[in-house]
C-alpha positions in Angstrom: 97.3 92.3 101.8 93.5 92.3 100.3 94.9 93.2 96.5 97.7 92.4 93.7 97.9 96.5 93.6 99.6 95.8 97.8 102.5 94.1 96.5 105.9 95.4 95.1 108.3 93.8 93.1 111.8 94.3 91.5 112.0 95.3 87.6 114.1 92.9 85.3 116.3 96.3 86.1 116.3 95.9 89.3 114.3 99.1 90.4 111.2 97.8 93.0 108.1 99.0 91.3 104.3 98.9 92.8 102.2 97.0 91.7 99.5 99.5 92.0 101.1 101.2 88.9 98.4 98.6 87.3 95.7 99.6 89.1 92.6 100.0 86.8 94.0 97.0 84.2 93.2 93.6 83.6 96.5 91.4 84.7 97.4 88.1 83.4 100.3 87.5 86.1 103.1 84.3 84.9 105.6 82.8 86.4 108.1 82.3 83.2 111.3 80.6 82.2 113.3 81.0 78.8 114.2 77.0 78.7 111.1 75.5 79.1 109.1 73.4 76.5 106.4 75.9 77.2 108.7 78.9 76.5 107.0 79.3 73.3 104.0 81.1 74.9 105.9 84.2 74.7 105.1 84.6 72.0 101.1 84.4 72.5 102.1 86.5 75.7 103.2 88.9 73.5 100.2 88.7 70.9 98.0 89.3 73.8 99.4 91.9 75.3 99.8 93.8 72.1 96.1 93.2 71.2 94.5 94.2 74.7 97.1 96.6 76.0 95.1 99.8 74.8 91.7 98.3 76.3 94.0 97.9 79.6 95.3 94.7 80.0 98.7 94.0 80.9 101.0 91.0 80.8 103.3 90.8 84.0 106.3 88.1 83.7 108.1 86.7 86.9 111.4 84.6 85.6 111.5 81.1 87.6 114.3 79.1 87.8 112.3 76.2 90.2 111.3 74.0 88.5 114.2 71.6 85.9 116.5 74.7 86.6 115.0 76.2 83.3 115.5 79.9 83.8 119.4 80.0 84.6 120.4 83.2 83.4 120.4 86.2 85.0 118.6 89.4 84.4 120.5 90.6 81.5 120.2 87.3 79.8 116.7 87.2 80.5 116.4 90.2 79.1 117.9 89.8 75.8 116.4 86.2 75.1 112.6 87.8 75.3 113.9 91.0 73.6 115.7 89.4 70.6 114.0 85.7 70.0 110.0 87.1 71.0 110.2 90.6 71.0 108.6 90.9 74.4 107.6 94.4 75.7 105.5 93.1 78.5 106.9 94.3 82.1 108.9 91.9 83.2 110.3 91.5 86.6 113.8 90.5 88.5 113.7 86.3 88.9 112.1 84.9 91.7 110.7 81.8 93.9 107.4 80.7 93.5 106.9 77.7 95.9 108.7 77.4 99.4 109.7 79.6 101.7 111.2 81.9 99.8 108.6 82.3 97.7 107.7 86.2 96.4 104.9 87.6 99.0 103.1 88.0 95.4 103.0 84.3 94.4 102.0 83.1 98.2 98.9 86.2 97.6 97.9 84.3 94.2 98.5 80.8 95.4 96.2 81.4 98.6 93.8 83.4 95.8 93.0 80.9 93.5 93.8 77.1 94.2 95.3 75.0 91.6 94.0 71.3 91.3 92.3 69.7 94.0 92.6 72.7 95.8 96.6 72.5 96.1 98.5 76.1 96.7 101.6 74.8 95.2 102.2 76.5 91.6 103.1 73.0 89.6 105.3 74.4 86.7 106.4 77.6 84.4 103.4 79.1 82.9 101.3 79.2 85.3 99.1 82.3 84.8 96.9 83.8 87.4 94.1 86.7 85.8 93.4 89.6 88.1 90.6 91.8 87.5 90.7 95.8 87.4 90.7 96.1 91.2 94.0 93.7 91.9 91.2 90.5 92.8 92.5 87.2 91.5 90.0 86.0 89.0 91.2 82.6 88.2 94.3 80.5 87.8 95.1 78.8 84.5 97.7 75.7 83.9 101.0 76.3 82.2 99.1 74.2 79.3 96.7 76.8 78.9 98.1 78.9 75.9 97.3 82.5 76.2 95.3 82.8 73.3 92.6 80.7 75.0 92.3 83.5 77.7 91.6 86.5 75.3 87.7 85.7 76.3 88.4 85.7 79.7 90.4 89.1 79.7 88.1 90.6 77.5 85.5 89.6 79.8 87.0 91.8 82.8 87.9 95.1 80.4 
């Protein structure tokens, strides 16, 4: 696979859904978890993605439960924790692995894409966020301590 827009991936619904439905927008790709202490970003997510949605940009969220067993509810419950406590309208997508050997074919793309610290693969937390320019190429990889306001240069950048 040479692009994000070659993968596929199941809706919080459950319906698979190609991720070349985003080609031609800027992606900001994050593993996420809704009992994390970083769980807050949601809510910058959500700023974000409100802001630069019309200039194309797009949010994508894949619920994690890997790492402190922090995303434990299932897709309903997901769901309803972004839709009632941060109003999220971002596509989201059906929980998955990051790391290991089940991780999604998505994250192991990313991971090989853009190396983390000391040119580790291994995604270290939730929040990690991975930017993918207009054509589905992985930009750059940002640490779950990153907030997502600190990227609106770096999307703006690639619109």
């Amino acid at each position: 696979m040479s692009t994000v827009h070659d993968f596929t991936a199941s809706s919080l619904e459950g319906r698979e859904k190609p991720l070349s439905d985003f080609s031609g927008q800027v992606l900001l790709v994050v593993n996420t978890a809704s009992k994390c202490g970083f769980t807050p970003q949601y809510e910058g997510l959500e700023a974000l993605y409100r802001k630069l949605h019309a200039q194309g940009s797009t949010v994508l969220s894949f619920p994690c439960n890997q790492f402190g067993g922090q995303e434990p509810g299932d897709a309903a419950e997901i769901a309803r924790f972004c839709s009632q406590t941060y109003a999220v309208t971002f596509p989201m997508f059906g929980k998955i692995d990051v790391n290991g050997t089940g991780a999604h074919s998505l994250y192991r793309y990313l991971k090989g894409e853009a190396k983390g610290v000391l040119g580790t693969e291994a995604i270290k937390w939730n929040f990690t966020k991975f930017l993918v320019d207009r054509k589905g190429k992985v930009a750059a990889r940002f640490a779950p301590s990153v907030t997502p306001d600190a990227l609106e240069k770096e999307i703006e950048r690639l619109l």
